[in-house]
C-alpha distance (Angstrom), angle and dihedral (degrees) to the residues before:
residue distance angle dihedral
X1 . . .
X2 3.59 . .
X3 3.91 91.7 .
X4 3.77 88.4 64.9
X5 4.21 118.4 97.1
X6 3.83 104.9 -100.3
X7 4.04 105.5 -117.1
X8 3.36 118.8 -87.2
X9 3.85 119.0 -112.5
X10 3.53 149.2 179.1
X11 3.65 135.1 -158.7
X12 3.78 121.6 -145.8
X13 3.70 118.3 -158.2
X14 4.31 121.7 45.8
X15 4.00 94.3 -148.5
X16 3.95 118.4 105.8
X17 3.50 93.7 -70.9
X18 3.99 90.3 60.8
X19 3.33 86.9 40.5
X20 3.57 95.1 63.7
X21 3.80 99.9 34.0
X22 3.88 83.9 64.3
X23 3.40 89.8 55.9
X24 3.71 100.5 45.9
X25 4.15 94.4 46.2
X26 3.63 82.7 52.3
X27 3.73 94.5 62.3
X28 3.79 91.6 53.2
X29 3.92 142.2 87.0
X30 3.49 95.2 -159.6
X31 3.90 100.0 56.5
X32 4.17 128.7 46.0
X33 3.57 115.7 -165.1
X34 3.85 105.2 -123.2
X35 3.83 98.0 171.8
X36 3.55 146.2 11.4
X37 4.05 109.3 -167.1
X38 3.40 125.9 -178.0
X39 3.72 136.1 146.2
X40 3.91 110.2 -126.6
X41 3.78 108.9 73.0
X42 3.42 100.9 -156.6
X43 3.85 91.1 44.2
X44 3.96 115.8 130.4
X45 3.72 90.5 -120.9
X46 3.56 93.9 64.5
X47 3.40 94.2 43.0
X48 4.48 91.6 50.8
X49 3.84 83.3 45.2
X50 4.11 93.5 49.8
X51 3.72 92.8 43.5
X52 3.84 89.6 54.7
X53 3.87 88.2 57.9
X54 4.14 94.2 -108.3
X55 3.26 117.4 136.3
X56 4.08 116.4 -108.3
X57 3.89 136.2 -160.4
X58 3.72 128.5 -171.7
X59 3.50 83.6 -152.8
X60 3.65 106.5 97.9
X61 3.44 126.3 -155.9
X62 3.74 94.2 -22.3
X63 3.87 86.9 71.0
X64 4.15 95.6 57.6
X65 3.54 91.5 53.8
X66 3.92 91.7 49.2
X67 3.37 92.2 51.6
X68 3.88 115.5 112.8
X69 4.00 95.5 -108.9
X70 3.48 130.6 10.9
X71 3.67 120.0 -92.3
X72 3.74 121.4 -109.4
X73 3.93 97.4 -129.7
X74 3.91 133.6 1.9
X75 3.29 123.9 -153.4
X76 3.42 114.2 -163.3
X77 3.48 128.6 -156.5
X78 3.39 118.1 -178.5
X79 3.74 143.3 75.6
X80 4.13 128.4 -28.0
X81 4.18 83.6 -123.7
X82 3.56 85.4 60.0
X83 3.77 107.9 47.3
X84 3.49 89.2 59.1
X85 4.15 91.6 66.5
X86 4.06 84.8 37.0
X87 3.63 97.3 58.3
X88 3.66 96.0 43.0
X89 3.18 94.6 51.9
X90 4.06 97.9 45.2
X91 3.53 95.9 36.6
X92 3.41 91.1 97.2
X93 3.04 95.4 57.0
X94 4.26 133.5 83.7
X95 3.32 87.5 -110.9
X96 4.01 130.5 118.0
X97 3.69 111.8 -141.4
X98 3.32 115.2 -157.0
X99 4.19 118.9 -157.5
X100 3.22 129.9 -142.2
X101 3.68 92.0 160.8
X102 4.42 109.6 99.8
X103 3.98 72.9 -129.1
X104 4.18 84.0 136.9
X105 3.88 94.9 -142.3
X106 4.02 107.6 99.9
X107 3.64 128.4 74.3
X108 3.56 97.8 -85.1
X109 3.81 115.5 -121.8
X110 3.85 131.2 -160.9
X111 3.72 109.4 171.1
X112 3.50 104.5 -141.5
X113 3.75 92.9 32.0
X114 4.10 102.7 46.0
X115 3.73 95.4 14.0
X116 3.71 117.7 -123.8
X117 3.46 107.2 -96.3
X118 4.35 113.3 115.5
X119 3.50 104.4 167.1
X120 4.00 90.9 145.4
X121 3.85 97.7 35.1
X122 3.71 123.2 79.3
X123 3.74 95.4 179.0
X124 3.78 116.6 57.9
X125 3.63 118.0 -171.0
X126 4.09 117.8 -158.2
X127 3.69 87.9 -164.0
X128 3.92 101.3 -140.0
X129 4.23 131.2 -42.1
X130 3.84 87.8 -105.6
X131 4.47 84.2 51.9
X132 3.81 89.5 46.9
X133 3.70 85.2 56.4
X134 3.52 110.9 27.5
X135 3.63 97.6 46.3
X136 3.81 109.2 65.5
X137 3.90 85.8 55.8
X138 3.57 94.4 51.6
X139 3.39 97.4 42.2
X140 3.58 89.2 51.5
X141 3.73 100.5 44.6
X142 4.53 87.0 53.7
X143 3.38 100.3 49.9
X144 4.30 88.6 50.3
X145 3.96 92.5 41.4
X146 4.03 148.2 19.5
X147 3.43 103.4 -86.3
X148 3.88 124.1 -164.8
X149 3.47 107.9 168.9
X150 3.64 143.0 8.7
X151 3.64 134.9 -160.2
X152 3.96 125.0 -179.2
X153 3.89 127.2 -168.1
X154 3.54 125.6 -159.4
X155 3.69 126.9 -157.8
X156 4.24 121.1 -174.1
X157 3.75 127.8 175.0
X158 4.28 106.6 -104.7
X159 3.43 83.2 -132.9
X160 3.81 100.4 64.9
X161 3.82 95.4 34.0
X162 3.88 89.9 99.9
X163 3.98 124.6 -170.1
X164 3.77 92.1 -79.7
X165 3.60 96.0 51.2
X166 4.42 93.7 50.4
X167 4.17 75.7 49.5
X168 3.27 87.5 65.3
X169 3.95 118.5 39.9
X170 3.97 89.5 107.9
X171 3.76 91.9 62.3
X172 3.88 99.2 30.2
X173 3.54 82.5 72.6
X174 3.94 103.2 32.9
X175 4.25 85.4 57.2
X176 4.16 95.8 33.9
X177 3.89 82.5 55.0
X178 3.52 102.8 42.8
X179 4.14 88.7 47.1
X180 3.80 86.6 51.6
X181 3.63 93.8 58.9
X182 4.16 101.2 32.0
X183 4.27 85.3 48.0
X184 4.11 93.9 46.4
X185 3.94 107.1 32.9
X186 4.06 77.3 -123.2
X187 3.81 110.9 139.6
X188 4.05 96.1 -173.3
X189 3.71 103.5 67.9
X190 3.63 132.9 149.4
X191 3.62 129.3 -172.3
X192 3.87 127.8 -157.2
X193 3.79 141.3 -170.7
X194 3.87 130.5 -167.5
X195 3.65 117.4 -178.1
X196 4.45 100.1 -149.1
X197 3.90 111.0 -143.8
X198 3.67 78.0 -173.9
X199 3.77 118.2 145.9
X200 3.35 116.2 -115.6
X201 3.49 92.4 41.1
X202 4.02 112.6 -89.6
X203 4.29 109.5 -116.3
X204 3.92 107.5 -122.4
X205 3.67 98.6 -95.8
X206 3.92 132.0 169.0
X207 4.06 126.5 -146.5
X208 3.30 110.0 -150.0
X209 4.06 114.2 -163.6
X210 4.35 117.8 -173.4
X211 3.36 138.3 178.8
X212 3.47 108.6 -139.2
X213 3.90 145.4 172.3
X214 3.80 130.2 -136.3
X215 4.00 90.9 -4.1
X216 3.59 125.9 144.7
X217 3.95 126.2 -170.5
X218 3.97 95.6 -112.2
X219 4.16 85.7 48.1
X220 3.68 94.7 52.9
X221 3.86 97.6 35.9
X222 3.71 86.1 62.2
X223 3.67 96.6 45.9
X224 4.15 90.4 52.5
X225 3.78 92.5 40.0
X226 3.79 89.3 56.9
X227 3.89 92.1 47.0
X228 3.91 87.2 48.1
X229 3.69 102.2 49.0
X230 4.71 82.0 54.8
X231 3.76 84.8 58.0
X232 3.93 100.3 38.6
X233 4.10 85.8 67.0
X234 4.15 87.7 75.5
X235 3.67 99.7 12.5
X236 3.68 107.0 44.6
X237 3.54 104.9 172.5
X238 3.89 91.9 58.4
X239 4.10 115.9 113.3
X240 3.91 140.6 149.1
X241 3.78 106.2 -107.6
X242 3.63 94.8 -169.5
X243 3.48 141.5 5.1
X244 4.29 125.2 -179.8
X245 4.50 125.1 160.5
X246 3.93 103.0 -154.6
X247 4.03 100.0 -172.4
X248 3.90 103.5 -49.9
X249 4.11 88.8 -18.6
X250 3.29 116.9 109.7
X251 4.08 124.5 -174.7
X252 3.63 130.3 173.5
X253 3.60 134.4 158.7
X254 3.59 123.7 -156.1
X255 4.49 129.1 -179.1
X256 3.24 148.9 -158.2
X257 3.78 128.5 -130.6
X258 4.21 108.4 -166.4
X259 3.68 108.6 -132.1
X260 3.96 89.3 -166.2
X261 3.89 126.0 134.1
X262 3.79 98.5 -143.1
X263 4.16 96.7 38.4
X264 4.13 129.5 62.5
X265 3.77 112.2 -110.9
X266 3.88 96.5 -106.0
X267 3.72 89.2 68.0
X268 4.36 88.5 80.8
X269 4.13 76.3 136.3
X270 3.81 91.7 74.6
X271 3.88 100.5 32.4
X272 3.93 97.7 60.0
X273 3.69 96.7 41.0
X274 3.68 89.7 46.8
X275 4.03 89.7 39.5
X276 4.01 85.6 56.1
X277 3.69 93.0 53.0
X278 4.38 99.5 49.0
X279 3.95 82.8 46.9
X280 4.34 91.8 50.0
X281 3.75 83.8 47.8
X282 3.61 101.1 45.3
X283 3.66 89.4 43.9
X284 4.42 83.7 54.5
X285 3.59 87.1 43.2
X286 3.97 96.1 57.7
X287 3.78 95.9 39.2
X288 3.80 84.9 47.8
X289 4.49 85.7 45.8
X290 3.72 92.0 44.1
X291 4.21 95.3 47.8
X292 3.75 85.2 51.7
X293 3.41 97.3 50.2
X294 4.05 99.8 43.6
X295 4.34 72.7 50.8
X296 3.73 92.9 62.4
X297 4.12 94.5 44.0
X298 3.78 95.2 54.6
């Protein structure tokens, strides 16, 4: 498998995100960053990418669709508003684009929820940061006990919450909720997000309130503990920080610490959504190495 070319993709959108995506398809065999669009040239993304020796376009999206071939796999990186234009205009193309816009019109993914496998799906929606981490929990906790309602708090760092992500605080919650409910079987969700100007920086955490029946605190601890370890084997610095059943209440709290080179370790927001997405293309990537080579023996 490793004699194969790695797929060839692009990342759209030069904020932290992009910045990190770079950084990440850098580190593996499967992927080769092809392109790095944005549309600011003087934006640090550009700059990371150019540094790196990638090649880099101020020319958005109109530059991946004048490239020679299509690209393998898109990330894209920028707003929900966006995506919408992206994926109509790449749609059709061979190309899987892979969201990490809340723009709510992908197949959502959450790897250790819905598996990573999109063989039929060219648009793959990771929901929202908050979903990515929110979601394995919930599902989790549901599927082990009656659950009523469900309530899910996230916190990010001002600092990291970039233009893009104030864009999008009407359909961070919109997706985050509608992930909560398709991922439990709950229909009374509610989603939350609260931007910290706090000072140290606040880590991305999320607070995760149930309503439960016949639930104790050692029962649900090692429900949640289970669903964390699945998601510690891409995002390591994911834990529960707390976890308490008062009566049919249940609350627990669980964060991320980024283990990125190019982002501070309060921004756990960015790392596991962008951690889902390298492990949704490297799964494509060796379903698309493996078809070639059972090709080439017949």
């Amino acid at each position: 498998m490793n004699s194969l070319e790695p797929l060839r993709v692009a990342v759209l959108g030069t904020g932290m995100i992009g910045m990190d995506l770079v950084d990440k398809i850098r580190r593996s065999s499967l992927l080769r960053c092809a392109l790095v669009a944005g549309r600011n040239p003087r934006s640090a993304g550009l700059r990371h990418a150019s540094d790196l020796g990638y090649p880099v376009t101020a020319d958005g999206i109109d530059a991946l669709l004048a490239a020679a071939r299509p690209f393998d796999v898109v990330f894209d990186a920028t707003n929900a508003h966006s995506h919408r234009e992206h994926w109509q205009r790449l749609e059709p193309l061979d190309t899987l684009l892979i969201d990490l816009t809340p723009s709510k019109l992908g197949h959502m993914v959450v790897p250790t929820v819905t598996g990573t496998r999109v063989p039929t799906h060219r648009n793959i929606s990771l929901i929202s940061c908050g979903g990515q981490a929110s979601v394995p929990l919930v599902h989790a906790l549901a599927r082990r006990f009656p659950t009523r309602y469900l309530e899910v708090v996230t916190t990010v760092a001002s600092d990291i919450a970039g233009r893009a992500t104030r864009l999008n605080l009407d359909e961070f919650v919109m997706t985050t909720q509608q992930a909560l409910s398709v991922f439990s079987g709950v229909p009374d969700t509610k989603a939350i997000i609260n931007i910290s100007p706090a000072v140290p920086p606040a880590t991305f955490r999320v607070a995760i309130s149930a309503e439960v029946e016949g639930a104790t605190t050692e029962g649900v601890y090692a429900v949640l503990a289970a669903a964390a370890e699945q998601v510690r084997a891409f995002a390591p610095g994911y834990g529960i920080t707390a976890c308490t059943v008062a009566g049919e209440r249940v609350s627990v709290s669980a964060e991320v610490i980024a283990t990125s080179a190019v982002m501070p370790r309060y921004a756990g927001n960015l790392d596991i959504i962008n951690a889902a997405a390298i492990l949704v293309a490297e799964q494509y990537a060796a379903s698309r190495n493996s078809a070639a080579m059972t090709g080439v023996g017949q």
